[in-house]
PDBQT receptor file of N, H, CA, C and O in Angstrom, charges set to zero:
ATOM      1  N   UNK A   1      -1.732 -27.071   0.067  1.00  0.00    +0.000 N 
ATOM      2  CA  UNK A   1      -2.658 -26.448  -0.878  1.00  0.00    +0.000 C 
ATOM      3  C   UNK A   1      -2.235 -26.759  -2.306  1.00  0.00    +0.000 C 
ATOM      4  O   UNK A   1      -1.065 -26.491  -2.582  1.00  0.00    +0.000 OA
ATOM      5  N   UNK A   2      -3.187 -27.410  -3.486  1.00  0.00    +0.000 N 
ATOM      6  H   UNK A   2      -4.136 -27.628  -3.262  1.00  0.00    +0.000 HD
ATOM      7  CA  UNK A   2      -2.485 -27.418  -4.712  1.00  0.00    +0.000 C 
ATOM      8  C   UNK A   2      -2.738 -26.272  -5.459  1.00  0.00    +0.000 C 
ATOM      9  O   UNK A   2      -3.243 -25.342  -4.830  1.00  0.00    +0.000 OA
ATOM     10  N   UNK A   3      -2.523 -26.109  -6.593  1.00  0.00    +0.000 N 
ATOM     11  H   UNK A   3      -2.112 -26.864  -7.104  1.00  0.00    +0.000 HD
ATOM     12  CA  UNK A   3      -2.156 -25.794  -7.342  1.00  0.00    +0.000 C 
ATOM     13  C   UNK A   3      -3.957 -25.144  -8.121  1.00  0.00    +0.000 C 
ATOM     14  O   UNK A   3      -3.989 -25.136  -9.351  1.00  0.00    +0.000 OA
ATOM     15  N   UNK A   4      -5.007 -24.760  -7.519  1.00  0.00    +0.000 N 
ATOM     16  H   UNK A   4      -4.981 -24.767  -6.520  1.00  0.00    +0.000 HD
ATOM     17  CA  UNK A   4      -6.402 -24.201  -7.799  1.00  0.00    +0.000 C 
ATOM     18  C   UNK A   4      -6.225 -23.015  -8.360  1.00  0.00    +0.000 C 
ATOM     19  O   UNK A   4      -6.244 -22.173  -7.462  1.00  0.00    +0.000 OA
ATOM     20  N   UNK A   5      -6.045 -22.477  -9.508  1.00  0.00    +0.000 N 
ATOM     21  H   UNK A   5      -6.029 -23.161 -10.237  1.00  0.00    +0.000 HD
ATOM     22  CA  UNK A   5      -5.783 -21.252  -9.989  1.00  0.00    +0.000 C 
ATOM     23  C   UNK A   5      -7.062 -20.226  -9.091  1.00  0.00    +0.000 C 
ATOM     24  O   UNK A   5      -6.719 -19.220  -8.470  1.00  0.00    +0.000 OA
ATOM     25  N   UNK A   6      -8.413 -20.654  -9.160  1.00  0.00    +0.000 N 
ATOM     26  H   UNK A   6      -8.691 -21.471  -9.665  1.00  0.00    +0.000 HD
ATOM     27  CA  UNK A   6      -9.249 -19.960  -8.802  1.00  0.00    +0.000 C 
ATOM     28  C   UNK A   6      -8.987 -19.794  -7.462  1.00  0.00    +0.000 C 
ATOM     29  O   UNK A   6      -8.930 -18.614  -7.116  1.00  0.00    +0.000 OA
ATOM     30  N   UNK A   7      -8.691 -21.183  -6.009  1.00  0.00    +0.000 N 
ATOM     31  H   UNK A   7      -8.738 -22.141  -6.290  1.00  0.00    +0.000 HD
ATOM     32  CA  UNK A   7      -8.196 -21.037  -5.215  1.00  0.00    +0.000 C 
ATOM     33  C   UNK A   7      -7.361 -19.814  -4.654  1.00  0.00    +0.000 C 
ATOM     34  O   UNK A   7      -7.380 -19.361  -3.509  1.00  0.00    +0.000 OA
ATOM     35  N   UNK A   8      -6.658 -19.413  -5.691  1.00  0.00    +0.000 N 
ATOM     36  H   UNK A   8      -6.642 -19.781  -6.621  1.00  0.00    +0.000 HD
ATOM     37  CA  UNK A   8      -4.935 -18.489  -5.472  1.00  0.00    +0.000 C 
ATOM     38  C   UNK A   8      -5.706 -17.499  -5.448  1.00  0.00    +0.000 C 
ATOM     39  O   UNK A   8      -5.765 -16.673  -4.537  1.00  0.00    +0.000 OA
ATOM     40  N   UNK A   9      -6.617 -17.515  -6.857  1.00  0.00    +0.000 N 
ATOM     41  H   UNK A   9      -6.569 -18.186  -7.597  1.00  0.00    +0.000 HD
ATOM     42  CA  UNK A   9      -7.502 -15.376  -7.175  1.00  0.00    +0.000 C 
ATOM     43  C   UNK A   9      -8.356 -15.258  -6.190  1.00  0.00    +0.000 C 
ATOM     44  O   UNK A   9      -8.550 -14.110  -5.790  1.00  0.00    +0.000 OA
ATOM     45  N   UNK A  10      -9.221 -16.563  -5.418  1.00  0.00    +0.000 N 
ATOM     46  H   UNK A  10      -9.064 -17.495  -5.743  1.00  0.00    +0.000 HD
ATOM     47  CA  UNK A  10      -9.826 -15.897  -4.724  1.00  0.00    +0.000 C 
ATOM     48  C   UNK A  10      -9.195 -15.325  -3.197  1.00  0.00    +0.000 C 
ATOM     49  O   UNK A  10      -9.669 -14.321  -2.665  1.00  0.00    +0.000 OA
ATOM     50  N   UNK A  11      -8.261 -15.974  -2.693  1.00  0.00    +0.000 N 
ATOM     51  H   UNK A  11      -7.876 -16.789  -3.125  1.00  0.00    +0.000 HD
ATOM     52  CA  UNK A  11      -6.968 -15.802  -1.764  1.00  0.00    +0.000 C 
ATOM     53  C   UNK A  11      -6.461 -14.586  -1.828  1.00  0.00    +0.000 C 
ATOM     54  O   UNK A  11      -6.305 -13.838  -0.862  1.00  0.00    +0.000 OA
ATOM     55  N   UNK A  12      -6.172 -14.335  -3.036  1.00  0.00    +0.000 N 
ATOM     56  H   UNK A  12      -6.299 -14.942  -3.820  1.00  0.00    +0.000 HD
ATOM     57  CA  UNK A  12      -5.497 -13.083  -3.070  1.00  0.00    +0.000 C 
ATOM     58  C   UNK A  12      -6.578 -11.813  -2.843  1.00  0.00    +0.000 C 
ATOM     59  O   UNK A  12      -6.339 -10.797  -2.190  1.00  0.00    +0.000 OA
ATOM     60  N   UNK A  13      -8.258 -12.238  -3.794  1.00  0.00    +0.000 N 
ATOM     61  H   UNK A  13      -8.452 -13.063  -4.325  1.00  0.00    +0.000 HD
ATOM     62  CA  UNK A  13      -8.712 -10.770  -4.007  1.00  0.00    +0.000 C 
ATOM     63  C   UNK A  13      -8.840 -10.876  -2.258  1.00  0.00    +0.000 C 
ATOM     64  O   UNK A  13      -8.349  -9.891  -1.706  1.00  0.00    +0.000 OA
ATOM     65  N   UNK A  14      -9.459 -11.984  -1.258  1.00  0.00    +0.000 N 
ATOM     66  H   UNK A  14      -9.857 -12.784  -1.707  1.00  0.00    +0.000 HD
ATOM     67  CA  UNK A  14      -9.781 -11.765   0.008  1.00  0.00    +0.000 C 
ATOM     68  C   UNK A  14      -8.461 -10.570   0.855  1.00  0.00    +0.000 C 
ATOM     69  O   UNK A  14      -8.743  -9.599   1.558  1.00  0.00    +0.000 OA
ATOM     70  N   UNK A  15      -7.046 -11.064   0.485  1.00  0.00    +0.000 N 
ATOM     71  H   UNK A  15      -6.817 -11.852  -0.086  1.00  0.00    +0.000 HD
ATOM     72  CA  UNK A  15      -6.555 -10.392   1.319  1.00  0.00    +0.000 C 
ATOM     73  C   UNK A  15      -6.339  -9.169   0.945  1.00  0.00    +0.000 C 
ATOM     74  O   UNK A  15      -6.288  -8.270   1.785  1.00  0.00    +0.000 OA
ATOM     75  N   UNK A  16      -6.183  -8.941  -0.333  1.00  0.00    +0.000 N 
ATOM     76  H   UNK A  16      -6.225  -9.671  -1.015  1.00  0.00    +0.000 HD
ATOM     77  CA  UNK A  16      -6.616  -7.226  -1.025  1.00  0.00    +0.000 C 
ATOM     78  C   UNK A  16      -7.242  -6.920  -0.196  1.00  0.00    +0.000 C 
ATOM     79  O   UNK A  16      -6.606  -6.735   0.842  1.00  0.00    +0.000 OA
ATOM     80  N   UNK A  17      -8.994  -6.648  -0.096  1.00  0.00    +0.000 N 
ATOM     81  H   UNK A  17      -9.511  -6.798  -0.939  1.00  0.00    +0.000 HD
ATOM     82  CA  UNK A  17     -10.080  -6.628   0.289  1.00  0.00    +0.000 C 
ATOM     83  C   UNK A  17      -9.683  -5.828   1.517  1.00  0.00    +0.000 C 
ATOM     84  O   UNK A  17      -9.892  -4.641   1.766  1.00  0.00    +0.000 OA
ATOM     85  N   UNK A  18      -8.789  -7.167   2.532  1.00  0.00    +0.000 N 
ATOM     86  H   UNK A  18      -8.619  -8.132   2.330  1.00  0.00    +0.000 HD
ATOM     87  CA  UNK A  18      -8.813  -6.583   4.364  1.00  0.00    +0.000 C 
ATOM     88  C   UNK A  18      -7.358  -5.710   3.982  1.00  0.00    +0.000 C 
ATOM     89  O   UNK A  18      -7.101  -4.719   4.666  1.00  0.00    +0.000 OA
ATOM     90  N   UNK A  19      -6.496  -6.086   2.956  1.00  0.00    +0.000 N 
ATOM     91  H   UNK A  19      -6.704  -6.891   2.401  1.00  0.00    +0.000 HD
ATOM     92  CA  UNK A  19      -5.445  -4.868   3.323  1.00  0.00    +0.000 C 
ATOM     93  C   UNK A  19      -6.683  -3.427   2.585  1.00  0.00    +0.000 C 
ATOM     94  O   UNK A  19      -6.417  -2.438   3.268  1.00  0.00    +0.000 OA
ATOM     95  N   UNK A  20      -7.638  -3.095   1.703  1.00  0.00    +0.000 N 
ATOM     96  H   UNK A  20      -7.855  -3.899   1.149  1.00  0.00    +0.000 HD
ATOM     97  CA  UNK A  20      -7.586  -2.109   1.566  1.00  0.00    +0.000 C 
ATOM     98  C   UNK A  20      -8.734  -1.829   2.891  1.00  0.00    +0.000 C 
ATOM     99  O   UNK A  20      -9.287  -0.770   2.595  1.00  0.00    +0.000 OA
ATOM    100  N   UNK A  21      -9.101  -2.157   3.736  1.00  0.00    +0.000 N 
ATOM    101  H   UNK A  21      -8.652  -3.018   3.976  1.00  0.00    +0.000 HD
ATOM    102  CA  UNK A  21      -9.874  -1.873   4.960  1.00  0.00    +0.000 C 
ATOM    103  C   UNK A  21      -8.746  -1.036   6.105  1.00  0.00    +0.000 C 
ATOM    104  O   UNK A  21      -8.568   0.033   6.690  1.00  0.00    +0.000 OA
ATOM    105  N   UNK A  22      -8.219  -2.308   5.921  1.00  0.00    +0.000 N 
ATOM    106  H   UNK A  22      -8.364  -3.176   5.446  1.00  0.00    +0.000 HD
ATOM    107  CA  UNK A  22      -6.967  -1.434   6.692  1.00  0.00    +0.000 C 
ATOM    108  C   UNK A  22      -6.331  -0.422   6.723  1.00  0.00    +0.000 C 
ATOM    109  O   UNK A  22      -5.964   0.277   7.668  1.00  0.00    +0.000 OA
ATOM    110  N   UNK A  23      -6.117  -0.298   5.045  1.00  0.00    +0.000 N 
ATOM    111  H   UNK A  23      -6.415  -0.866   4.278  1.00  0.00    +0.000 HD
ATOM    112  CA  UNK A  23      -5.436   1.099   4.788  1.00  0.00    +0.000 C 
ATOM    113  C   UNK A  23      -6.370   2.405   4.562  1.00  0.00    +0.000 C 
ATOM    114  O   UNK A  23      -5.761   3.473   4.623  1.00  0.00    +0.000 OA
ATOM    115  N   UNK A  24      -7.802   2.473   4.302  1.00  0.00    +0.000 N 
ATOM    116  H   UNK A  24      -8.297   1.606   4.251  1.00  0.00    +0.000 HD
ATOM    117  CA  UNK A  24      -8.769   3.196   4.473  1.00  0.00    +0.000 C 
ATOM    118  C   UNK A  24      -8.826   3.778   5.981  1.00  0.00    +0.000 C 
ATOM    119  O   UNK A  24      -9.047   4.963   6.230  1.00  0.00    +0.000 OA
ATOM    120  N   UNK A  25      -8.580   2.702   7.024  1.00  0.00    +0.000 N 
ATOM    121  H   UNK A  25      -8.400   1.739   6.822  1.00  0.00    +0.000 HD
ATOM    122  CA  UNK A  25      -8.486   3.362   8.216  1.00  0.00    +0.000 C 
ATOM    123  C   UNK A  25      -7.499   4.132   8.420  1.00  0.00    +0.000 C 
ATOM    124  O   UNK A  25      -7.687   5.240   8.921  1.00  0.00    +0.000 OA
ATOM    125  N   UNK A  26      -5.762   3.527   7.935  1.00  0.00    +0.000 N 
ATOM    126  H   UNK A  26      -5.609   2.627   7.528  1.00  0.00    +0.000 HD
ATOM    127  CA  UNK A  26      -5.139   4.696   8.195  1.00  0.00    +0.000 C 
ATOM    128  C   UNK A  26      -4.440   5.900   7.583  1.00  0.00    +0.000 C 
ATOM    129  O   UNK A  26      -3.387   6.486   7.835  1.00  0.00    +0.000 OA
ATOM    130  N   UNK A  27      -5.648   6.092   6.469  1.00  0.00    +0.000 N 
ATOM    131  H   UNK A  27      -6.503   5.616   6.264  1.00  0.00    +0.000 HD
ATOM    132  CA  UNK A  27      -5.407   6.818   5.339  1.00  0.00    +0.000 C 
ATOM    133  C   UNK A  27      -4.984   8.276   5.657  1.00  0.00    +0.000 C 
ATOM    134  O   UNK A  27      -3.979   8.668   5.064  1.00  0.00    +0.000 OA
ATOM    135  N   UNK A  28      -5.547   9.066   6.433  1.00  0.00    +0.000 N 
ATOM    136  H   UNK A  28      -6.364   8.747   6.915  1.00  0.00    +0.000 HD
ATOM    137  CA  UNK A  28      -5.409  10.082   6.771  1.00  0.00    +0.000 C 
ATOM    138  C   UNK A  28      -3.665  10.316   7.000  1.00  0.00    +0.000 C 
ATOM    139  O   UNK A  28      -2.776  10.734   6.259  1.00  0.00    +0.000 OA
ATOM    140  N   UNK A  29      -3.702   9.755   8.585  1.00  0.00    +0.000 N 
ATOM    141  H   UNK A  29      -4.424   9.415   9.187  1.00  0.00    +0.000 HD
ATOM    142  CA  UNK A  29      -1.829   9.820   8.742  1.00  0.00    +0.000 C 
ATOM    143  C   UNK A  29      -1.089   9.696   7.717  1.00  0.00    +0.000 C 
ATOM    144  O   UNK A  29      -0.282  10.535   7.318  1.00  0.00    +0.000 OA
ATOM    145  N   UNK A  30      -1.389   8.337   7.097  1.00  0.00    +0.000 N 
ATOM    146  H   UNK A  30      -2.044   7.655   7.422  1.00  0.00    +0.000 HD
ATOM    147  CA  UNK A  30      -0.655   7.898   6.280  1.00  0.00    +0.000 C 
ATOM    148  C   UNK A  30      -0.200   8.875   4.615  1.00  0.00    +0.000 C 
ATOM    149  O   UNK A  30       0.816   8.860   3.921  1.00  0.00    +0.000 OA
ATOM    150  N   UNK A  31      -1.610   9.687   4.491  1.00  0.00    +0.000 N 
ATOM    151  H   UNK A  31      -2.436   9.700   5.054  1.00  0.00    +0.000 HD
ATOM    152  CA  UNK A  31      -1.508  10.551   3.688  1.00  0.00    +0.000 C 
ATOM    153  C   UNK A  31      -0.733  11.778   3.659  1.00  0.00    +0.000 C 
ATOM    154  O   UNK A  31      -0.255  12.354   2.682  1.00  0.00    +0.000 OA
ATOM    155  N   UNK A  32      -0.680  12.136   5.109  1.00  0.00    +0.000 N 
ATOM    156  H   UNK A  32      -1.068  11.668   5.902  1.00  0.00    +0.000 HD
ATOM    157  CA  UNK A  32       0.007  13.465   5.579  1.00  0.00    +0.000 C 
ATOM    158  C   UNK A  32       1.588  13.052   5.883  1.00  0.00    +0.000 C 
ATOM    159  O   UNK A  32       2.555  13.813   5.879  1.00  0.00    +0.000 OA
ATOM    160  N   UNK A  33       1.562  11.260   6.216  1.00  0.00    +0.000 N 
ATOM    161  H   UNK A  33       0.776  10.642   6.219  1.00  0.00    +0.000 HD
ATOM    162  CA  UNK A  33       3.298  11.393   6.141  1.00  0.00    +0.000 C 
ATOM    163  C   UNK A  33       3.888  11.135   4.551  1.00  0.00    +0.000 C 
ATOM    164  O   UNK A  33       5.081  11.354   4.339  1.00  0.00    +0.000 OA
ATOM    165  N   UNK A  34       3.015  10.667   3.464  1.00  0.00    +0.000 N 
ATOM    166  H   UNK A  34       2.046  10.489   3.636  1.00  0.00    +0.000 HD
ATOM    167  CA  UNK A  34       2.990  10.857   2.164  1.00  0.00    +0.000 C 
ATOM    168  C   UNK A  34       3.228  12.405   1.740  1.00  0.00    +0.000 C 
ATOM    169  O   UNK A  34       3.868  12.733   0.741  1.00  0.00    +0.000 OA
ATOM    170  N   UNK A  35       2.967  12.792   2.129  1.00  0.00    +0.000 N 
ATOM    171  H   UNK A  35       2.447  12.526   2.941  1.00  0.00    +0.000 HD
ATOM    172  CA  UNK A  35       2.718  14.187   1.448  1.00  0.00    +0.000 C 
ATOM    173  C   UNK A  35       4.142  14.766   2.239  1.00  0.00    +0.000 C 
ATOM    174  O   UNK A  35       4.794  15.127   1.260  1.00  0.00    +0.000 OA
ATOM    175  N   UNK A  36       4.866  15.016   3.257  1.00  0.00    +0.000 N 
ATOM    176  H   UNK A  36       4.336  14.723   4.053  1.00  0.00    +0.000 HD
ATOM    177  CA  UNK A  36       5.916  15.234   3.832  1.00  0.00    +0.000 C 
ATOM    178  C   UNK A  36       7.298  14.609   3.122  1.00  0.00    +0.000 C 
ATOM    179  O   UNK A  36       8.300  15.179   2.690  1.00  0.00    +0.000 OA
ATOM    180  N   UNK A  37       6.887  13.051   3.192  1.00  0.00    +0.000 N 
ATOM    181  H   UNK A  37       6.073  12.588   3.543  1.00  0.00    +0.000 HD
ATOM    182  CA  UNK A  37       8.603  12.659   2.334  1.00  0.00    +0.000 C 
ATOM    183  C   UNK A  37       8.464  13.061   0.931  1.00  0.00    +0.000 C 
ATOM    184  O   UNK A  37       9.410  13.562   0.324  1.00  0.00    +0.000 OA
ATOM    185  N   UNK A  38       7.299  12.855   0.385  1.00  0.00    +0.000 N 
ATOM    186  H   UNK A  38       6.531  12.448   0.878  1.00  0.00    +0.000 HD
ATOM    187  CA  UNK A  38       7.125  13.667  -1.221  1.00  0.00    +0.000 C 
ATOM    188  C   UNK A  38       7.697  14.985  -1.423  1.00  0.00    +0.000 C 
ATOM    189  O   UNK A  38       8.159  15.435  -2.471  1.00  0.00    +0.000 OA
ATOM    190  N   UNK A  39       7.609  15.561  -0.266  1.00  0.00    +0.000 N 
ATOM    191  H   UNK A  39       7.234  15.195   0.586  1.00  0.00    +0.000 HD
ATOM    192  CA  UNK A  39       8.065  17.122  -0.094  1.00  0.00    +0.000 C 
ATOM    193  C   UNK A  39       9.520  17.216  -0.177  1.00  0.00    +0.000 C 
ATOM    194  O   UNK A  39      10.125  17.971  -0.937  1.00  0.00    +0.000 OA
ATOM    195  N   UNK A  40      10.049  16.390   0.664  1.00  0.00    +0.000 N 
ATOM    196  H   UNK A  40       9.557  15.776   1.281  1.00  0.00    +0.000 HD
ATOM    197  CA  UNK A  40      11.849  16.004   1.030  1.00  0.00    +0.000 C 
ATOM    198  C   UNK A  40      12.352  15.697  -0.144  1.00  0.00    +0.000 C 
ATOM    199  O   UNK A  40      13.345  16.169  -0.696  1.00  0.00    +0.000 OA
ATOM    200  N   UNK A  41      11.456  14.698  -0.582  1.00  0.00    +0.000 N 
ATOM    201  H   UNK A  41      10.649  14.314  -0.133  1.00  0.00    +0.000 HD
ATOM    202  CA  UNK A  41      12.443  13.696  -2.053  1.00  0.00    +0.000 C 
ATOM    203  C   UNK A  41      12.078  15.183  -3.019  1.00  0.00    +0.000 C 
ATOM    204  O   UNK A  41      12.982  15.472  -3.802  1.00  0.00    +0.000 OA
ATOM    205  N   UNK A  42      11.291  15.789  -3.022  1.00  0.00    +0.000 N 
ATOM    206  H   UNK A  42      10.557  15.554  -2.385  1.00  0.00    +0.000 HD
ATOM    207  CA  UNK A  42      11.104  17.092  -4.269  1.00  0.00    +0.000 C 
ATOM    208  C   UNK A  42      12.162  17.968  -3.799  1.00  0.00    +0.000 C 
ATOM    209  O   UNK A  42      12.971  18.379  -4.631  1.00  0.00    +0.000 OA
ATOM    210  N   UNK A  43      12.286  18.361  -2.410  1.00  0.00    +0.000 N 
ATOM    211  H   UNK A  43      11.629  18.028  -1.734  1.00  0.00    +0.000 HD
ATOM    212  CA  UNK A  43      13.253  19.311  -2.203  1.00  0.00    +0.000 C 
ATOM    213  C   UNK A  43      14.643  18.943  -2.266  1.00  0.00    +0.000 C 
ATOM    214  O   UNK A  43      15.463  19.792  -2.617  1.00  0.00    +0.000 OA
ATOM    215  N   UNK A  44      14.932  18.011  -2.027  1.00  0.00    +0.000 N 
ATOM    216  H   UNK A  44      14.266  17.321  -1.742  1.00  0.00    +0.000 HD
ATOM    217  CA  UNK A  44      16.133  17.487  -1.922  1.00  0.00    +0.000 C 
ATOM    218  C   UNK A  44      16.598  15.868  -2.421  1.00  0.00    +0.000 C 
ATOM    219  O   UNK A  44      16.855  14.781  -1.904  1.00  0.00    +0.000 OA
ATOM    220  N   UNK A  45      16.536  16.347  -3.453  1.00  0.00    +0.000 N 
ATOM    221  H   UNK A  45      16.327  17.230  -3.874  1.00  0.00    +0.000 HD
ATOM    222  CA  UNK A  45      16.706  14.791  -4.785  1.00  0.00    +0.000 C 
ATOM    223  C   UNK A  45      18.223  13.928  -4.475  1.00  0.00    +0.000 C 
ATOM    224  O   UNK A  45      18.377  12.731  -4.715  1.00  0.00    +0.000 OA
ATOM    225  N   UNK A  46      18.857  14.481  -4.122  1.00  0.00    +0.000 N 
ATOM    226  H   UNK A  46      18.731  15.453  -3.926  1.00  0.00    +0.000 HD
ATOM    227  CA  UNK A  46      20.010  13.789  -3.531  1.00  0.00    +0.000 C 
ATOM    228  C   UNK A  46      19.861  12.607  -2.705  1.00  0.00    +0.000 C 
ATOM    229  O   UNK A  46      20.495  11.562  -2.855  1.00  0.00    +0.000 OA
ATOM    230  N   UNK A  47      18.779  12.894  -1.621  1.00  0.00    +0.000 N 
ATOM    231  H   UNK A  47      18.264  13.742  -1.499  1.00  0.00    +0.000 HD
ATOM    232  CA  UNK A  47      18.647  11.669  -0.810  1.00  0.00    +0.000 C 
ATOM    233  C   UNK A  47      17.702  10.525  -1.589  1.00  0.00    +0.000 C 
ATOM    234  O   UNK A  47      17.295   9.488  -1.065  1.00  0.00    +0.000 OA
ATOM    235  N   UNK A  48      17.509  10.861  -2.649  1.00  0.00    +0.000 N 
ATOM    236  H   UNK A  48      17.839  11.704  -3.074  1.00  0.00    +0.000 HD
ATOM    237  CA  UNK A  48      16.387   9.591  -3.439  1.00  0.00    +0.000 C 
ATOM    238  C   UNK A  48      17.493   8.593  -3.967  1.00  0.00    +0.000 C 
ATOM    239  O   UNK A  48      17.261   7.414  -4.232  1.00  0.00    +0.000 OA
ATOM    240  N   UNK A  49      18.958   9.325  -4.112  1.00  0.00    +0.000 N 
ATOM    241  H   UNK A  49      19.147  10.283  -3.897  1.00  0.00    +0.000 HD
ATOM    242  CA  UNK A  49      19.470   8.871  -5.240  1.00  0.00    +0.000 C 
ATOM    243  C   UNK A  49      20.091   7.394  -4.770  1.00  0.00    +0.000 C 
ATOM    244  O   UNK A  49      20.658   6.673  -5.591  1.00  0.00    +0.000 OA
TER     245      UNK A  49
């Protein structure tokens, strides 16, 4: 592949695109195990360090 600047942006926005499909699907879980280590690292800052 050379060197197509437009090539690269459009490459990249495509795989944006299917990672944010992806992550829309597993937003939920993914939100609730977000919200749990957020909880840990707030309660207990030691283990961030």
């Amino acid at each position: 592949m050379g060197d197509n600047p437009m090539a690269i942006i459009a490459l990249r926005a495509r795989q944006e695109a299917k990672g944010k499909r992806q992550k829309a699907k597993g937003k939920r879980q993914k939100a609730k195990f977000d919200y749990n280590s957020f909880c840990c690292l707030y309660q207990y800052p030691s283990l961030n360090a």
